[in-house]
C-alpha positions in Angstrom: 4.2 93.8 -51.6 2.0 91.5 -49.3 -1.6 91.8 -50.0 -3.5 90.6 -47.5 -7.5 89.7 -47.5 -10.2 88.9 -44.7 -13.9 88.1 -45.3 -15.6 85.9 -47.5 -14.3 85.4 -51.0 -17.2 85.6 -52.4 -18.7 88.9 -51.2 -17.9 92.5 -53.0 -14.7 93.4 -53.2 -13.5 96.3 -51.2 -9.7 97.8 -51.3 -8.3 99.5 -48.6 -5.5 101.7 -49.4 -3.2 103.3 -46.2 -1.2 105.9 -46.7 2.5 107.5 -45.9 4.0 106.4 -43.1 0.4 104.7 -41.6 0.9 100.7 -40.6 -1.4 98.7 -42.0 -3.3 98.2 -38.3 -4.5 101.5 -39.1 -7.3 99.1 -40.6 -7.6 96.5 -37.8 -11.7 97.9 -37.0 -12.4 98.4 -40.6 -11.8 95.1 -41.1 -13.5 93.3 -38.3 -16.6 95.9 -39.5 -16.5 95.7 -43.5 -15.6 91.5 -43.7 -19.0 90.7 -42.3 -20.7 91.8 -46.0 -17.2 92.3 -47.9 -14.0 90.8 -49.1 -11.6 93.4 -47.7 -8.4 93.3 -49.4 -5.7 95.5 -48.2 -2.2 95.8 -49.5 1.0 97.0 -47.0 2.4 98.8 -49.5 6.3 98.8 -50.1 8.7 100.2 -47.4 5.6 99.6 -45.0 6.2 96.0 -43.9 8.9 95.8 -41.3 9.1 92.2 -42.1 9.6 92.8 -45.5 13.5 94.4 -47.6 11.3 96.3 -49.9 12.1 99.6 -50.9 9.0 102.0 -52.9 9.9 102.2 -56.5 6.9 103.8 -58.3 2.6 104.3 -57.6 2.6 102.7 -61.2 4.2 99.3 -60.2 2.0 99.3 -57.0 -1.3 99.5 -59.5 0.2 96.6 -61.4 1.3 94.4 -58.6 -3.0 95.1 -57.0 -4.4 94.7 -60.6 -3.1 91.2 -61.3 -3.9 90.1 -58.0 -7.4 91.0 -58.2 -7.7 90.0 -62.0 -5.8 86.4 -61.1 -8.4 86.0 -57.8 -11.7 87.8 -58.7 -11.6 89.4 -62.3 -12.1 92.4 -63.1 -14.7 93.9 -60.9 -14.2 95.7 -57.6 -16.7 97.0 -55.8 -15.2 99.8 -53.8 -11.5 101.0 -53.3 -10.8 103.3 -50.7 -7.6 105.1 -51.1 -6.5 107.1 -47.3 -4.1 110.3 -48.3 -1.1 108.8 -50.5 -3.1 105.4 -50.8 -5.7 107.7 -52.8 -2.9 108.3 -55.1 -2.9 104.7 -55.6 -6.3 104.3 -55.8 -6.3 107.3 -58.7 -4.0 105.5 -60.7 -6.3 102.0 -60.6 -9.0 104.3 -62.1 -6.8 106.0 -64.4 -5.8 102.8 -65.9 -9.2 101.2 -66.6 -7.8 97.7 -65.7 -10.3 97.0 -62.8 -13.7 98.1 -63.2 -14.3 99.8 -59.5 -17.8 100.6 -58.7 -16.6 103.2 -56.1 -13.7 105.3 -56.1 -12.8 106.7 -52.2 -10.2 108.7 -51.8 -9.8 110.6 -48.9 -6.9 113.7 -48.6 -5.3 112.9 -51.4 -2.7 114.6 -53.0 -3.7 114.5 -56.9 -2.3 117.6 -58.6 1.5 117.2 -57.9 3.5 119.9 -56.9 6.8 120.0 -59.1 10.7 119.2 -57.9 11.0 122.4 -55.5 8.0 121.7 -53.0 9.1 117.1 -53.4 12.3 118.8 -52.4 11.7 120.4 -48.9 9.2 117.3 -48.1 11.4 114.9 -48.8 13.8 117.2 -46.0 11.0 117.4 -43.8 10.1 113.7 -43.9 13.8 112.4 -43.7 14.1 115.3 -40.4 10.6 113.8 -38.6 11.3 110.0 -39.6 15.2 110.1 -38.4 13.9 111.9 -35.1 11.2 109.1 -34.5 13.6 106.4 -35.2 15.9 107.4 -31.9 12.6 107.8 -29.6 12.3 111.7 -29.7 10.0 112.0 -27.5 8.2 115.3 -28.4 8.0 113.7 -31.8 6.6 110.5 -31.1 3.8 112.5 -28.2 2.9 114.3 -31.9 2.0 111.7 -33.7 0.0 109.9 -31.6 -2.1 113.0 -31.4 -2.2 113.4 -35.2 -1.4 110.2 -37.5 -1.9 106.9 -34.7 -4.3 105.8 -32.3 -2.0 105.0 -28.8 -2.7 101.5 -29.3 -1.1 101.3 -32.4 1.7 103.1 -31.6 4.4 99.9 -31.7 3.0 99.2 -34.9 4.0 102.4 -36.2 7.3 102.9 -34.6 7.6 99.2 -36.1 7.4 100.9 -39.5 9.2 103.9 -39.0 12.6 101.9 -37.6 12.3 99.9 -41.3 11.4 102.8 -43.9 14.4 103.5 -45.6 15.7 107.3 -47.0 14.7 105.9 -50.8 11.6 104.5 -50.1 10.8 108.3 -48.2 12.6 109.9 -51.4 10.9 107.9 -54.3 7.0 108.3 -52.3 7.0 112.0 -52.4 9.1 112.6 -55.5 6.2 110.0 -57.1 3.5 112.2 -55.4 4.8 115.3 -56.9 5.1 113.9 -60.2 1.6 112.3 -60.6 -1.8 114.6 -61.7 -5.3 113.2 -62.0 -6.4 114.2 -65.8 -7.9 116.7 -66.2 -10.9 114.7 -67.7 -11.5 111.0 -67.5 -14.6 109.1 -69.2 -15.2 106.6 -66.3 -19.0 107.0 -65.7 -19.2 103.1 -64.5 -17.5 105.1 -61.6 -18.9 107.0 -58.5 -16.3 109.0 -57.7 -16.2 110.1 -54.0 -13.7 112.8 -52.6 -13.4 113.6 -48.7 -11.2 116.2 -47.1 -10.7 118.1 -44.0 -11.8 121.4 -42.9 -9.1 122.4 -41.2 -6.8 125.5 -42.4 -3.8 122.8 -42.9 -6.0 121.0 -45.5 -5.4 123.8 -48.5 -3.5 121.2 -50.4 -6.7 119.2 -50.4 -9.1 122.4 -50.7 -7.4 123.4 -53.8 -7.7 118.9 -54.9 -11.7 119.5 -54.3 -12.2 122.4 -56.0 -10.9 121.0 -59.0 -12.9 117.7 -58.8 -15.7 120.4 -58.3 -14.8 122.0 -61.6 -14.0 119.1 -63.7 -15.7 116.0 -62.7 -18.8 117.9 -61.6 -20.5 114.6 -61.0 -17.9 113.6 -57.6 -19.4 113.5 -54.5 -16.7 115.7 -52.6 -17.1 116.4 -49.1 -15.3 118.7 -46.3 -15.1 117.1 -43.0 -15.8 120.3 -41.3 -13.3 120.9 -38.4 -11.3 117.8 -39.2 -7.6 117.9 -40.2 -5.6 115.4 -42.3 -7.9 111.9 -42.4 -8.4 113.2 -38.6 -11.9 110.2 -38.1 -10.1 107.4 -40.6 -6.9 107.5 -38.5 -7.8 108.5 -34.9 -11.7 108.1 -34.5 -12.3 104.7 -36.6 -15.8 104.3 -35.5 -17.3 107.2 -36.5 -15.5 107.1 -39.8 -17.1 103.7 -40.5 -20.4 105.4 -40.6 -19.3 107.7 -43.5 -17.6 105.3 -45.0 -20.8 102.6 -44.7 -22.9 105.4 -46.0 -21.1 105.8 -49.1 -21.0 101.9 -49.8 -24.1 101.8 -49.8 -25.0 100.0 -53.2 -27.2 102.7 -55.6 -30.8 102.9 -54.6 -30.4 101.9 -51.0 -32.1 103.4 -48.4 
């Protein structure tokens, strides 16, 4: 997995996690934005590199290939990860493990409840059905997803990434995914713990995610993005999702 950082070295550490299926460009204006006051660290998790024979193999392995980098460079304190659908998955599991002590905990659309072999069964079909029609230029397909996952200029950068994914590392993701469930209570308190979703009727996975942040880690911060669907501003309206995000790392006490 290449990890790659921008900023200076010795500013707060932010991690920025993408998600299934989303090039790491996806990050290109966070970057230039968040390196002026951060060190921005963000990881092109495996099967995502189109430069790179990597296949996926487990969330766990990708939290121990991001913890000791950041122990090895900086130690253990992380100001900020940011975890974007799947790459909250990733981000949960960092917490979970108490390794690196993260000031702020962003996940945004995250799938953190599972949802068994049947349901990883008929997204793995659907996945495999949409990736397979991207690879050979369907063109209906591609029009979709530049509506709904990529920004147009980023497109070759995704189609990049969709001609390299392989079937496994599409299998092992969402079979991972369905396996993996945030506790059901976690002592973490040097923790803000931040949860954003969409308001958009296809967002009831995510609904059903924040109402049970709501009930068991009443101390979250979780927020609809009313009218939004699936990380709708972090993938396709950067700039006004830097605001929210900016908001949020905001260090406590800030005006």
């Amino acid at each position: 997995m290449e990890i790659l950082e921008f900023g200076n070295p010795e500013d707060r550490k932010l991690l920025l996690i993408h998600g299934f299926e989303s090039p790491y460009q996806i990050w290109e204006e966070y970057i230039r934005h968040f390196s002026k006051s951060f060190r921005v660290i963000v990881p092109v998790l495996p099967g995502h590199d189109p430069v790179r024979d990597e296949d996926f193999e487990s969330f766990e392995s990708c939290a121990r290939e991001l913890e000791d980098h950041c122990l090895a460079r900086y130690g253990k304190k992380i100001f900020a990860v940011y975890g974007m659908s799947m790459g909250g998955v990733v981000a949960a599991i960092l917490w979970e493990n108490g390794i690196l002590e993260i000031e702020k905990l962003i996940m945004e659309s995250s799938p953190l409840l599972g949802y068994g072999p049947v349901m990883s069964r008929l997204l793995i079909k659907q996945y495999l059905s949409i990736t397979h029609k991207a690879q050979v230029r369907d063109r209906k397909t591609v029009r979709k997803a530049v509506n709904s996952m990529v920004t147009e200029d980023k497109l070759d950068s995704f189609m990049a990434l969709l001609d390299h994914i392989s079937d496994t590392t599409i299998e092992n993701y969402i079979r991972g995914i369905g396996k993996h469930r945030l506790p059901d209570s976690l002592n973490r308190p040097e923790t803000e713990l931040h949860y954003l979703y969409g308001g958009h009727m296809s967002e009831f996975l995510f609904r059903s995610t924040a109402r049970f942040l709501r009930k068991n880690y009443p101390a979250a911060n979780v927020v609809c993005l009313e009218g939004r669907g699936h990380c709708e501003d972090a993938l396709l309206h950067p700039d006004r999702h830097i605001l929210t995000l900016a908001e949020i790392l905001k260090p406590a006490g800030a005006g």
